[in-house]
N, C-alpha and C positions, 0 to 999 in steps of 0.2 A: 499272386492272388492275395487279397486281404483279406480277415475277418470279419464281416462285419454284425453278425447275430450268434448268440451263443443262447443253449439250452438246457434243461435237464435231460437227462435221458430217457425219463419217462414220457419228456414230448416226444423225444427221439421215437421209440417205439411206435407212438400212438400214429406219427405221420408218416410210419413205415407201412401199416396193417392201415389206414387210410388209402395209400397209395395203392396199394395189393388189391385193395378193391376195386379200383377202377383201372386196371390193369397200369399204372405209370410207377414200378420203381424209381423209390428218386436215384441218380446217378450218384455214383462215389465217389467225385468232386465234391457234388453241391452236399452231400452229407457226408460229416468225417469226425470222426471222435467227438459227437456234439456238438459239433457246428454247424453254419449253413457256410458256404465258402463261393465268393461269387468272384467273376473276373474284376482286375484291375485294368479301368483305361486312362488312358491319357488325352483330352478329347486336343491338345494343343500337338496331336503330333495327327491329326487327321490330313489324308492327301488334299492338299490345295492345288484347285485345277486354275492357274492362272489365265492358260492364251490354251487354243485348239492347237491341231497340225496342219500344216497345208501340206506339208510332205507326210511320208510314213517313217515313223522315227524307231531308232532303232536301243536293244539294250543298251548296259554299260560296257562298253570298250575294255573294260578290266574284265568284265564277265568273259569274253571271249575266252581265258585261259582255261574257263571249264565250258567244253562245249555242251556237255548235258543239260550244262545251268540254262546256258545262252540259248541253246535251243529250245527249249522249255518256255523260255518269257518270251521270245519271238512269237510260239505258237499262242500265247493269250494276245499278243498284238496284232496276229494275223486273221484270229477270229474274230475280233472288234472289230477288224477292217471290212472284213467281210459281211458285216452286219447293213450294211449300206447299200451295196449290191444288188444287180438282182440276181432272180434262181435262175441258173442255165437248165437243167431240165424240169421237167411238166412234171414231174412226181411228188413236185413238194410245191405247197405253197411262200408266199412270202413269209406269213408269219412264222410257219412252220420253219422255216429256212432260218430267222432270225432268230428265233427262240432256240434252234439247234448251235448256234452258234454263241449265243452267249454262255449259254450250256457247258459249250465246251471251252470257251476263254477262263471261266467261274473253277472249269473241272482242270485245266493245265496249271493255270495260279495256283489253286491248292494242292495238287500234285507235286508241286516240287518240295514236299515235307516229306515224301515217301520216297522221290528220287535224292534226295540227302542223307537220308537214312540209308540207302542203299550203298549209294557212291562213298560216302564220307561217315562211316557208324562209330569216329572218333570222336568226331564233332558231336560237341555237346549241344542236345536236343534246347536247352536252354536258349538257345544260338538263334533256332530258326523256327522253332514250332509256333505256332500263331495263336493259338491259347496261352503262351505263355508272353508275348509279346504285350504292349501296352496300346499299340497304335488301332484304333478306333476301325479305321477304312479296312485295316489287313482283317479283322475281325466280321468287318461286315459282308468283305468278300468273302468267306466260308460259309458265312450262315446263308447267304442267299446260295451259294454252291448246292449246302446241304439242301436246301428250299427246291430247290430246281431239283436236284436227283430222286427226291424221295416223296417230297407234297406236290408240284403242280409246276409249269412255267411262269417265268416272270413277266409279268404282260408289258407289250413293249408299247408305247403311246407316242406319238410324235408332234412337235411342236416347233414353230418358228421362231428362228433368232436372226438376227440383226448382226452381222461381222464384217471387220476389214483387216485384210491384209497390213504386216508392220512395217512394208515396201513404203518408200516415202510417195505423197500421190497416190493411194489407191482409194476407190469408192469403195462406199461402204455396199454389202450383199445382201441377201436374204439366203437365207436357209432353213430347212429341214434337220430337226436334230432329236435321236431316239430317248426315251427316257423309260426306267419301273415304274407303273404308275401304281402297282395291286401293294405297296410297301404298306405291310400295317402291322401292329403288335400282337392282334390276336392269329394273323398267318403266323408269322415268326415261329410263335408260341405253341405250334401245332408237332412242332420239332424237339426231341429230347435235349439236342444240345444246348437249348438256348435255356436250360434250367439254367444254367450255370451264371444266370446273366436277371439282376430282378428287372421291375417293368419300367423303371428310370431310365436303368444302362438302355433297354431297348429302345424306347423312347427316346432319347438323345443318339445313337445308333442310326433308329430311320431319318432323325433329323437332319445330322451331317450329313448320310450320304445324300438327303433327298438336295439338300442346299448347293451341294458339288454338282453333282448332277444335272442340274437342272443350268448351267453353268453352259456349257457344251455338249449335255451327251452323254450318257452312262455309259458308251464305248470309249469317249475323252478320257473319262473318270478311269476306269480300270486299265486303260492304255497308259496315264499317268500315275497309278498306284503300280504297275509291272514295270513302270522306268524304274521309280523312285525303290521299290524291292530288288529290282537289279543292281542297285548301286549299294542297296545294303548287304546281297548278298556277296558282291565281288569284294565288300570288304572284310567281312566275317571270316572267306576264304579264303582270304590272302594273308588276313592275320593269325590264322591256323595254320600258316607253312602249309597249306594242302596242295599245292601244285603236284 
């Protein structure tokens, strides 16, 4: 995290008894010995969604040494998968069916902070915690995590693309492909954690993911942010002797 505004403490005060009144303590990240303290990203390490799958692809081959891990990133690629689907029973709708499952791809992602802390409480949190990380996409999956468990569902919108197979000789397709269409700074903003972040970072945040996105697919997109997480964390754990 970097500094990037410092105050007196007298502002200090004033924006504390401001806050109190409209019931939003600021969080003690964003305020800390007189400062405001906001995340650092790095927007050149955002997941880039090159090609789709035609197959269902699977973690890092190294992940497999921690099954807990491996299991974990399968389960965000298996809710993506299932986002395309239809409902096998009459109780749910499709929306309802899709918006349960991104839900739950958004909720295994960021779950695996809590199963590392579990399994491996050696491993420094530095390692793997997503706040502390620089990558743009790993960021944006929790905020919308958070979005989805506590504000509202993220509305799924569908749009046609144009694709072909890298098989030499294939026509080109048409397809159907899911996308967030409700992505905006004032939703965001509705949620404590994203003090931590002023309205730029957000701003640039909706940007990238909306440009990946809309690429293949928001199940593409987080299907290729849990590959590319899996291969960072098979490496994190290997180089911690944690076998």
């Amino acid at each position: 995290m970097e500094v990037v505004v410092a105050f007196d403490f007298k502002e200090f005060d004033r924006l504390i008894f401001s806050s109190l009144k409209v019931g939003n303590f600021p969080s003690e990240k964003r305020y800390k010995y007189g400062e405001i303290l906001v995340m650092k990203l790095d927007f050149d390490l955002e997941t880039n969604v090159e090609h789709g799958y035609l197959l269902i692809p699977e973690p890092a081959a190294e992940l497999a040494q921690f099954p807990e891990v491996y299991e974990r990133i399968s389960s965000v690629i298996y809710h993506c998968v299932m986002v395309s689907g239809e409902a096998t029973k009459r109780c749910i709708s499709m929306s309802a069916k899709n918006a349960t499952h991104i839900r739950s791809a958004l909720c295994e992602f960021v779950g695996v902070e809590d199963l590392l802390k579990q399994l491996y409480p050696a491993l420094p949190k530095s390692e793997y915690v997503i706040y502390k990380s620089t990558n743009p996409t790993w960021h944006m999956i929790k905020i919308l995590r958070n979005y989805n468990i506590h504000i509202s569902n993220s509305l799924l919108s569908i749009k046609p693309i144009r694709v072909r197979s890298l098989f030499p000789n294939q026509t080109e397709l048409d397809v159907e492909v899911e996308y967030i269409s409700n992505l905006t700074i004032d939703g965001l903003k509705l949620m404590h954690s994203t003090n931590d972040y002023n309205d730029t970072q957000l701003k640039n945040l909706i940007s990238s993911f909306d440009h990946q996105q809309h690429k293949f697919g928001v199940t593409t997109l987080i299907i290729k942010t849990a590959i590319d997480y899996s291969h960072y964390l098979a490496k994190i754990l290997c180089s911690n002797r944690l076998l």
